[in-house]
ROROZA-499061 format. One record per atom (N, C-alpha, C): x negated, y, z; residue number from 1; chain; residue in three letters; atom name. Coordinates in steps of 0.001 Angstrom, whole numbers, plus 500000, padded with zeros to 6 digits. Atoms other than C-alpha are relative to their C-alpha. Example, Ala and Ser with C-alpha at 12.3 -4.5 7.8 and 13.67 -1.06 7.14 Angstrom:
+--------+--------+--------+-----+-------+-----+------+
:     c1 :     c2 :     c3 :   n : chain : res : atom :
+--------+--------+--------+-----+-------+-----+------+
: 499110 : 498810 : 500000 :   1 :     A : ALA :    N :
: 487700 : 495500 : 507800 :   1 :     A : ALA :   CA :
: 499100 : 501200 : 500000 :   1 :     A : ALA :    C :
: 500820 : 498810 : 499940 :   2 :     A : SER :    N :
: 486330 : 498940 : 507140 :   2 :     A : SER :   CA :
: 500770 : 501090 : 500730 :   2 :     A : SER :    C :
+--------+--------+--------+-----+-------+-----+------+
% end
This chain:
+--------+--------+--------+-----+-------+-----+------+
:     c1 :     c2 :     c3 :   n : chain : res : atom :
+--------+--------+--------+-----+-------+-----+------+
: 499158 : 498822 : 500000 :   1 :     A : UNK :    N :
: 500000 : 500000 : 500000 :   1 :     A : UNK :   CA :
: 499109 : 501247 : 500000 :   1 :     A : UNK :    C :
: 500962 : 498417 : 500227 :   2 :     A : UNK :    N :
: 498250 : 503418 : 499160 :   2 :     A : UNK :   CA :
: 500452 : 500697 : 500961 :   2 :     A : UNK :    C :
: 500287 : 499591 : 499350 :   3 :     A : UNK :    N :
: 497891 : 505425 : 501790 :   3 :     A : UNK :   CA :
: 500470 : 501834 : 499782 :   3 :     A : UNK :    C :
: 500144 : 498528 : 499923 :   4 :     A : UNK :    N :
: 498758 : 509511 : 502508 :   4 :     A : UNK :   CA :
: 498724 : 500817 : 499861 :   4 :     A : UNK :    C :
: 501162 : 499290 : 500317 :   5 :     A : UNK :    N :
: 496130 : 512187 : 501204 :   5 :     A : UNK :   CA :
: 500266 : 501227 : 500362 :   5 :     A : UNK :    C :
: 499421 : 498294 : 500444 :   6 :     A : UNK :    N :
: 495642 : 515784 : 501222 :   6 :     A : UNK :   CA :
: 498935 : 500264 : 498695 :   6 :     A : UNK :    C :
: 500542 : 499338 : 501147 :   7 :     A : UNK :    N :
: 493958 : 515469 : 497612 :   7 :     A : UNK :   CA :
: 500889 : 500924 : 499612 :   7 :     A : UNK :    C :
: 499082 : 499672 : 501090 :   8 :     A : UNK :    N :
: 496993 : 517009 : 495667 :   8 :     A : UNK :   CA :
: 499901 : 501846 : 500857 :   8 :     A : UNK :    C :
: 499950 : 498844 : 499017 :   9 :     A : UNK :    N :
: 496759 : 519598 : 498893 :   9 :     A : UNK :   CA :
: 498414 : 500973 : 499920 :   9 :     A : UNK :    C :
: 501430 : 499049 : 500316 :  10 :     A : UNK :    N :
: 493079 : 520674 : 498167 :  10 :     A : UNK :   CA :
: 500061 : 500303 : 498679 :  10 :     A : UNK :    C :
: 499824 : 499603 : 501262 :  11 :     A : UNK :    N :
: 493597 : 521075 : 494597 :  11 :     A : UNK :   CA :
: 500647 : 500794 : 500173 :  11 :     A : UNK :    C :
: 499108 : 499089 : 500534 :  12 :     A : UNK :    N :
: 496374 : 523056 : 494633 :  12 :     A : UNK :   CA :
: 499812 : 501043 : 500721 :  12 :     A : UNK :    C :
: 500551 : 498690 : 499018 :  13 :     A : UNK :    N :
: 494816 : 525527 : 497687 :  13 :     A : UNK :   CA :
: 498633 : 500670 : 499390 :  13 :     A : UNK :    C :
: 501282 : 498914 : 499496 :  14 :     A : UNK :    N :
: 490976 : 525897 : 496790 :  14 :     A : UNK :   CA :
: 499222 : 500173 : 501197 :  14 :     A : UNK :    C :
: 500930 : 499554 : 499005 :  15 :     A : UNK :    N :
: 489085 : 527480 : 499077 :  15 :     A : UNK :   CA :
: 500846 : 500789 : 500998 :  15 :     A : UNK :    C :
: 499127 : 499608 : 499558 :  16 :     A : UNK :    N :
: 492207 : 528810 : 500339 :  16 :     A : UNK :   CA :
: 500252 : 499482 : 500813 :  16 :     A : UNK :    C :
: 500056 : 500701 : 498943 :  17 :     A : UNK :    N :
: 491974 : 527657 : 504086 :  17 :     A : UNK :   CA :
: 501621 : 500194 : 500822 :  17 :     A : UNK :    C :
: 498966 : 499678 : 499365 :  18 :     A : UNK :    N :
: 494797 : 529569 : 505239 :  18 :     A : UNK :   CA :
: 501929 : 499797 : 499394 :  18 :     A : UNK :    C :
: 498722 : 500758 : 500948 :  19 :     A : UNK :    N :
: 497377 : 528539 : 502503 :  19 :     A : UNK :   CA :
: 499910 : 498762 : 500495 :  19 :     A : UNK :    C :
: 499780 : 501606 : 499433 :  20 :     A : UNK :    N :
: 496391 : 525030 : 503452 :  20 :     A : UNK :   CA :
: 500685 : 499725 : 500784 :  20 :     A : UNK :    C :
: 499519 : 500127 : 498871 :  21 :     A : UNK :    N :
: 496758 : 525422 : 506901 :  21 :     A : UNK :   CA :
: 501852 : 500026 : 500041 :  21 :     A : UNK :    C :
: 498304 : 500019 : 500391 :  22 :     A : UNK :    N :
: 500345 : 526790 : 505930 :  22 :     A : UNK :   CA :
: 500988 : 499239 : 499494 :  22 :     A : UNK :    C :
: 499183 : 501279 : 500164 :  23 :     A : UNK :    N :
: 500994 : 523722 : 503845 :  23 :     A : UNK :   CA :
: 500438 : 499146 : 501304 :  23 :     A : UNK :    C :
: 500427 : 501644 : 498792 :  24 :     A : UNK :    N :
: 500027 : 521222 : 506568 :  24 :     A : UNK :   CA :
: 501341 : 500816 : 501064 :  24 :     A : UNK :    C :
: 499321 : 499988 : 498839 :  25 :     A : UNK :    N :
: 502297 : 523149 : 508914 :  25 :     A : UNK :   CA :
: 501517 : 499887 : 499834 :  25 :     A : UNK :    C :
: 498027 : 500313 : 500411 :  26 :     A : UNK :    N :
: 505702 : 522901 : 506937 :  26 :     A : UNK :   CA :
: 500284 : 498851 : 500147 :  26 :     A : UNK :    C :
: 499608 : 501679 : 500020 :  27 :     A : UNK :    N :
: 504877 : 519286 : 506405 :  27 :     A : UNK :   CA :
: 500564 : 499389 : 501018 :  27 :     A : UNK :    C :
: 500180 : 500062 : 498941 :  28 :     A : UNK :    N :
: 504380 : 518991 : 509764 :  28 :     A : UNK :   CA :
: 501505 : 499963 : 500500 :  28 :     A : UNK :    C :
: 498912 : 499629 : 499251 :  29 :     A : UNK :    N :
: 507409 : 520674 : 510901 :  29 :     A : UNK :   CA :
: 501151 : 499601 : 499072 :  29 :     A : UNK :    C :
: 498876 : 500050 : 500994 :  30 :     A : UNK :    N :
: 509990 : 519713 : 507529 :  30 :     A : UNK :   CA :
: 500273 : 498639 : 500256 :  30 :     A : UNK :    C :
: 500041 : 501055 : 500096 :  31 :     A : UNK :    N :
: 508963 : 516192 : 507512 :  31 :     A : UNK :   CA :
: 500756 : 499103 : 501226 :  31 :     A : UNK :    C :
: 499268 : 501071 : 499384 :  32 :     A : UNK :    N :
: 510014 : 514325 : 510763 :  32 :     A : UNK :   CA :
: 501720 : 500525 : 499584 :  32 :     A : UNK :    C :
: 498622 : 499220 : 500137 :  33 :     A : UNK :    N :
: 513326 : 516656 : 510047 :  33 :     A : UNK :   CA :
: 501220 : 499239 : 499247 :  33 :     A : UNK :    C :
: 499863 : 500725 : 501367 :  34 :     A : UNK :    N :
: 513626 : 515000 : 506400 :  34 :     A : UNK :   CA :
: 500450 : 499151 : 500335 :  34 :     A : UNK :    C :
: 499816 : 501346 : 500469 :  35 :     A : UNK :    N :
: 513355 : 511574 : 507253 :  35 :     A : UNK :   CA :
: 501202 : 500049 : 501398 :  35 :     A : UNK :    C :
: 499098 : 500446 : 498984 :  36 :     A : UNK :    N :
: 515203 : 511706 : 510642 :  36 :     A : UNK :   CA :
: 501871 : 500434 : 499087 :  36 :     A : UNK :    C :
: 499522 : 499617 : 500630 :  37 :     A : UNK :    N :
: 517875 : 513505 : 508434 :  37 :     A : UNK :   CA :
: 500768 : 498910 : 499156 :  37 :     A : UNK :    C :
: 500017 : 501559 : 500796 :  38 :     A : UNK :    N :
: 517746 : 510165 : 505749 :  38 :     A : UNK :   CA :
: 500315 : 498867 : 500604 :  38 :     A : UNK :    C :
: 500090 : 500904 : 498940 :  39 :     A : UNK :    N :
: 517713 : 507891 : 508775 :  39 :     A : UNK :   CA :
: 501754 : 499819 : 500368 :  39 :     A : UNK :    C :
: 498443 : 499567 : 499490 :  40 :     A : UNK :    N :
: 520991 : 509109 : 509971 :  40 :     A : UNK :   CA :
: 501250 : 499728 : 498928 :  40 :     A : UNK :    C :
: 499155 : 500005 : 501114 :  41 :     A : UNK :    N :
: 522635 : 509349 : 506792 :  41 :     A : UNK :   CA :
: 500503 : 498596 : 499219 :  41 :     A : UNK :    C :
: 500356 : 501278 : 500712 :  42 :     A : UNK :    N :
: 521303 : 505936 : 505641 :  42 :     A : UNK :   CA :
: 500699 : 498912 : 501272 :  42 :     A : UNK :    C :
: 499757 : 500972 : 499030 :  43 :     A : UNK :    N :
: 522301 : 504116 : 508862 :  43 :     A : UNK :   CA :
: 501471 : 500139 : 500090 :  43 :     A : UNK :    C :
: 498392 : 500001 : 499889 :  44 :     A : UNK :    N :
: 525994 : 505421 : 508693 :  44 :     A : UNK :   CA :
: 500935 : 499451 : 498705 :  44 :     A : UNK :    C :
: 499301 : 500676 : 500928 :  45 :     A : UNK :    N :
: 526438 : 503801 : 505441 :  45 :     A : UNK :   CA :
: 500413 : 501213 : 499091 :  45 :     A : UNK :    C :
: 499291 : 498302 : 500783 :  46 :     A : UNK :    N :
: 526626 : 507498 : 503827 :  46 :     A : UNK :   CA :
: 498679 : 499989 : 498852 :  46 :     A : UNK :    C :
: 501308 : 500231 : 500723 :  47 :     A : UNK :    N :
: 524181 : 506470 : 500666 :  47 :     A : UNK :   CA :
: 500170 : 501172 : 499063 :  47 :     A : UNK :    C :
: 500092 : 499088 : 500856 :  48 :     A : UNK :    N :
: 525402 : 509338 : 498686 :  48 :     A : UNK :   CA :
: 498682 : 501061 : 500544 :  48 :     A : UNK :    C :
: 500894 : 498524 : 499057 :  49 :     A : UNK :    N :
: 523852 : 512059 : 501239 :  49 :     A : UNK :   CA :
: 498774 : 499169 : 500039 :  49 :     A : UNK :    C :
: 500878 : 500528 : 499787 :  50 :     A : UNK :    N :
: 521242 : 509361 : 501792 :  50 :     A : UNK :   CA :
: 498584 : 500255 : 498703 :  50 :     A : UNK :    C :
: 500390 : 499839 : 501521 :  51 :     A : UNK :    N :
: 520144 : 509398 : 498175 :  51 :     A : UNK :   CA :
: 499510 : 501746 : 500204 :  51 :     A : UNK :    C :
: 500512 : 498422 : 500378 :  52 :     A : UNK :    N :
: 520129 : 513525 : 498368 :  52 :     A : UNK :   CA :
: 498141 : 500068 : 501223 :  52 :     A : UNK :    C :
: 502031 : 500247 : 499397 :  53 :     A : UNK :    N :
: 517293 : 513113 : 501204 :  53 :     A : UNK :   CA :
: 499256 : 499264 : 499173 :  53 :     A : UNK :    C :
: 500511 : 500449 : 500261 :  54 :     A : UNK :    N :
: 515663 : 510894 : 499688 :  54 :     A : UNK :   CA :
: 499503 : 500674 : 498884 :  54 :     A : UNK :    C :
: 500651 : 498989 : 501251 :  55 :     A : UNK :    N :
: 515372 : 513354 : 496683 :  55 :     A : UNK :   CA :
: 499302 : 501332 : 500914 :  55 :     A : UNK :    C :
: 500938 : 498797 : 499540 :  56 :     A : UNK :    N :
: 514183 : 515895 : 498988 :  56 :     A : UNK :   CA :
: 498517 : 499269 : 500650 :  56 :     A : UNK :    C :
: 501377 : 500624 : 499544 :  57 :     A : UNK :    N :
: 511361 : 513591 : 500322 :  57 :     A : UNK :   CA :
: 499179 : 499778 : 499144 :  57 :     A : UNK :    C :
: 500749 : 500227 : 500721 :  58 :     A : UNK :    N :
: 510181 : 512709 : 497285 :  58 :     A : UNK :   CA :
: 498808 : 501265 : 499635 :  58 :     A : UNK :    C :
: 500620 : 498811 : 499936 :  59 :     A : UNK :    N :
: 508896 : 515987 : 497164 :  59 :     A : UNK :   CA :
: 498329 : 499705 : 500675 :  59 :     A : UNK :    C :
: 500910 : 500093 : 498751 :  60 :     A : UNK :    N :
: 507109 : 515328 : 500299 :  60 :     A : UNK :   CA :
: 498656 : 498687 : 499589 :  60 :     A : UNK :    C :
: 500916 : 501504 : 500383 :  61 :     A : UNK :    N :
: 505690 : 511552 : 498945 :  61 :     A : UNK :   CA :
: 498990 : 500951 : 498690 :  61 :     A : UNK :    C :
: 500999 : 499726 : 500987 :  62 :     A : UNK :    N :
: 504151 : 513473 : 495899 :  62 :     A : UNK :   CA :
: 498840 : 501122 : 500624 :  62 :     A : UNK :    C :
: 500900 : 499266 : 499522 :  63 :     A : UNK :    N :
: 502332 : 516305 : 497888 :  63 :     A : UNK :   CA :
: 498784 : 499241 : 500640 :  63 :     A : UNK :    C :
: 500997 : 500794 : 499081 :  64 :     A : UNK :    N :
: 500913 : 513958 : 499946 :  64 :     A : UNK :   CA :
: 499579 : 498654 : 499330 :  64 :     A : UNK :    C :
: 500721 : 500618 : 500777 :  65 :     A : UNK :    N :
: 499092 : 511831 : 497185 :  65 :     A : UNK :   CA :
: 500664 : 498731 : 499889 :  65 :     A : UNK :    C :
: 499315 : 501366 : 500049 :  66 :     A : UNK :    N :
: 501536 : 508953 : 496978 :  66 :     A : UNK :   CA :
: 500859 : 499780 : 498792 :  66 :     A : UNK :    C :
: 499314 : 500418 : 501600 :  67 :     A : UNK :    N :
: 502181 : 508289 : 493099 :  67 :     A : UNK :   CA :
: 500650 : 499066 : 499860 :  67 :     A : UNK :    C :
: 499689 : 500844 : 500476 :  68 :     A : UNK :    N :
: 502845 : 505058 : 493169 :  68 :     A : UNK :   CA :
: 501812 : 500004 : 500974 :  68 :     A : UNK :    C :
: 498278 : 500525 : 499056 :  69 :     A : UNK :    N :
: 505689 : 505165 : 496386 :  69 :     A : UNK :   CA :
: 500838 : 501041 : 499595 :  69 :     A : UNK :    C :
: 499049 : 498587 : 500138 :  70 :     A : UNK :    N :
: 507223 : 508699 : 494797 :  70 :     A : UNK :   CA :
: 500982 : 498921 : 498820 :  70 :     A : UNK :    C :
: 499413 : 500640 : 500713 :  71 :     A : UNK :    N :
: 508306 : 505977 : 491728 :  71 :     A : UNK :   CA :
: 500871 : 498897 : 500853 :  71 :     A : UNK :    C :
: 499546 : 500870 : 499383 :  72 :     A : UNK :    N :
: 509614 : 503621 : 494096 :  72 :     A : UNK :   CA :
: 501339 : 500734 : 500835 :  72 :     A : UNK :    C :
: 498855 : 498963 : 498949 :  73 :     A : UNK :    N :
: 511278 : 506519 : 496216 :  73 :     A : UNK :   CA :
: 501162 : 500523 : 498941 :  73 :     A : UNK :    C :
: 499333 : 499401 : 501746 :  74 :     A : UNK :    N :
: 512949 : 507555 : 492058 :  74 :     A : UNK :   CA :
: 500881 : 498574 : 500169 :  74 :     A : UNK :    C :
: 499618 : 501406 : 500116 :  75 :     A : UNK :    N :
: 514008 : 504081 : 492550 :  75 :     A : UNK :   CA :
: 501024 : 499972 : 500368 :  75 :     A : UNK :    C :
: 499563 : 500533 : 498740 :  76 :     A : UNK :    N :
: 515088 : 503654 : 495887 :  76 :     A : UNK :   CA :
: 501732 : 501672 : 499328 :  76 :     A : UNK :    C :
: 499464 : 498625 : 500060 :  77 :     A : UNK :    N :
: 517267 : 507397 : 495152 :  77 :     A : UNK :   CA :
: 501153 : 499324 : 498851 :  77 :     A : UNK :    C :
: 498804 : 500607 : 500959 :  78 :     A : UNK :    N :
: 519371 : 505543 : 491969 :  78 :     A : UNK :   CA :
: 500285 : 498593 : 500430 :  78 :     A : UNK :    C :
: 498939 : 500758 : 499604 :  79 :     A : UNK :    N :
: 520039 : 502533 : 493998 :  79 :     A : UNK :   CA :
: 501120 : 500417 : 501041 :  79 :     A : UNK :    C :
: 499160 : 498848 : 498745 :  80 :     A : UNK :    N :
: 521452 : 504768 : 496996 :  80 :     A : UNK :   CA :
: 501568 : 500158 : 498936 :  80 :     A : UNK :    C :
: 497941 : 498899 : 500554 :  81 :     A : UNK :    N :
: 524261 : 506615 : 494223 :  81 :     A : UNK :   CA :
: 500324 : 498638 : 499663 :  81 :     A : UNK :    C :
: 499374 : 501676 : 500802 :  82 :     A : UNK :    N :
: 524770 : 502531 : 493254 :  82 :     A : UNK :   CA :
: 500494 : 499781 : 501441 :  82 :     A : UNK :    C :
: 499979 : 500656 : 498386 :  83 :     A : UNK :    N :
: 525048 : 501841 : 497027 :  83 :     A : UNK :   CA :
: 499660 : 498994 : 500276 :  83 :     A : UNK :    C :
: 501107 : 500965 : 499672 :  84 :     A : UNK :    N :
: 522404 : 499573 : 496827 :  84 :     A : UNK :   CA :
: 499288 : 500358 : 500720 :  84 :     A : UNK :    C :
: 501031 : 500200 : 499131 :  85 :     A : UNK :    N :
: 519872 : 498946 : 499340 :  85 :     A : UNK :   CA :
: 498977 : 499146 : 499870 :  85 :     A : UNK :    C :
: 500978 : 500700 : 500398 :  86 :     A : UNK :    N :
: 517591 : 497008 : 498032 :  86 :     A : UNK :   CA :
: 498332 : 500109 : 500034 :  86 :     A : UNK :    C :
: 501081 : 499302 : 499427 :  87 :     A : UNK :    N :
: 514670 : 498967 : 498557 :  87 :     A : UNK :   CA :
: 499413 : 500615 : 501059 :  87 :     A : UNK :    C :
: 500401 : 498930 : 498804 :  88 :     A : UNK :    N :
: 515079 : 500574 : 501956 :  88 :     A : UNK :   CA :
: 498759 : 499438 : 501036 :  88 :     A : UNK :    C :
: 501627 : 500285 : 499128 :  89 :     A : UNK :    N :
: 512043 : 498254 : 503595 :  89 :     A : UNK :   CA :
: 499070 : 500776 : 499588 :  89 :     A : UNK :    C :
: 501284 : 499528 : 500599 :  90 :     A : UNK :    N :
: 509910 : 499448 : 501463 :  90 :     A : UNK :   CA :
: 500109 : 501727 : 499781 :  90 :     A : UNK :    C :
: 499896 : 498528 : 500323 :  91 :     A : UNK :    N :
: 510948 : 502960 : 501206 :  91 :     A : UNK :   CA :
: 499400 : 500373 : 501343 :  91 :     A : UNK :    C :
: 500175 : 499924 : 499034 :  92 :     A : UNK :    N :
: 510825 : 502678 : 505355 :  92 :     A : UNK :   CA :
: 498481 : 499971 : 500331 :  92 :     A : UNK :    C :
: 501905 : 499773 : 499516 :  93 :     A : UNK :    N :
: 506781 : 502049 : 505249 :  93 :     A : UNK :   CA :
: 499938 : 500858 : 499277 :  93 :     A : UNK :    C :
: 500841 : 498885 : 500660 :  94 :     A : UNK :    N :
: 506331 : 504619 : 502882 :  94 :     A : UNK :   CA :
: 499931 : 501337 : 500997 :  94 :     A : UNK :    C :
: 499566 : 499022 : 498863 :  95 :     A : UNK :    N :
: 508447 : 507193 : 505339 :  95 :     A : UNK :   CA :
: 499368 : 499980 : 501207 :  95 :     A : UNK :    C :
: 500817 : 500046 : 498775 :  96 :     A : UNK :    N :
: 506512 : 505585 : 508558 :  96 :     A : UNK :   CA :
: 498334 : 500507 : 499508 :  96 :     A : UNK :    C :
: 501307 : 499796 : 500625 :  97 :     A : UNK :    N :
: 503167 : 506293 : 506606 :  97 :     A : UNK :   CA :
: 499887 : 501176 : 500026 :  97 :     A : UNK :    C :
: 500066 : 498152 : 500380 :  98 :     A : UNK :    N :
: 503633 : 509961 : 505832 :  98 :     A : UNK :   CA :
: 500557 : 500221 : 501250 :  98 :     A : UNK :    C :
: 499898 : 499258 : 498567 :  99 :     A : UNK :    N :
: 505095 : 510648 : 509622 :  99 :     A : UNK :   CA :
: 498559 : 499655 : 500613 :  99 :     A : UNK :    C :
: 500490 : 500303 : 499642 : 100 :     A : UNK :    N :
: 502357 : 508992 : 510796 : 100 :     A : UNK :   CA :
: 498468 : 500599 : 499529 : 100 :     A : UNK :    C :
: 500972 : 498666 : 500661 : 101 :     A : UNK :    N :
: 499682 : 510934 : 508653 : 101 :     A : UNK :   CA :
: 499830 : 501333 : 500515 : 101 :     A : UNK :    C :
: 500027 : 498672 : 500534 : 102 :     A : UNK :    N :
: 501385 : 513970 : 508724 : 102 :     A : UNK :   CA :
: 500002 : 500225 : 501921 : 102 :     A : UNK :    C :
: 500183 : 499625 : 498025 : 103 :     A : UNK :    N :
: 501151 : 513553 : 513380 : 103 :     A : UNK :   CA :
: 498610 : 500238 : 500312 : 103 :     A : UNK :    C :
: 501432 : 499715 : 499518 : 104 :     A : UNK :    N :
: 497702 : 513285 : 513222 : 104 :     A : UNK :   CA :
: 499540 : 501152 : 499134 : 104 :     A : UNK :    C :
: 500749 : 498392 : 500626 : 105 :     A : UNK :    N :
: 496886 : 516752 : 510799 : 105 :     A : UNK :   CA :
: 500072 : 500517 : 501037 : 105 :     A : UNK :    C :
+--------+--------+--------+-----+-------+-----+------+
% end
């Protein structure tokens, strides 16, 4: 499983320490928000709304260098409006991966 980065986050700052810092702190603060958000939505059997987080995370999976799980999360997002679940293990390590990253910045 590929792992959380902040390549995509040094590219797109530079030498720009204080933009960084500013990324890292939305993540920080947007992210448990996001998924607890998805969590809720997803556990009440509400896959429409579930699906809309999940499009706002993807966001989050591509900043934070995760190409391969942002296609999986594209995935996971058109089985949701199907009200499939078929993917939510695997969506669930991607989501524990990036909280778990984004606690220790």
């Amino acid at each position: 499983m590929e792992q959380p980065n902040l390549d995509y986050i040094n590219e797109l700052v530079g030498n720009d320490q204080a933009f960084k810092a500013k990324l890292i702190a939305t993540i920080k603060e947007e992210l448990p928000q996001e998924i607890a958000a998805y969590q809720e939505s997803f556990n009440s059997a509400n896959y429409a709304a579930a699906a809309g987080h999940v499009h706002k995370l993807k966001h989050k999976i591509s900043i934070l260098g995760l190409e391969k799980s942002y296609y999986l999360a594209a995935d996971f997002e058109e089985e949701l409006k199907n009200n499939q679940t078929g993917l939510a293990t695997d969506f669930e390590q991607i989501i524990t991966s990036m909280k778990n990253f984004a606690a220790g910045l």
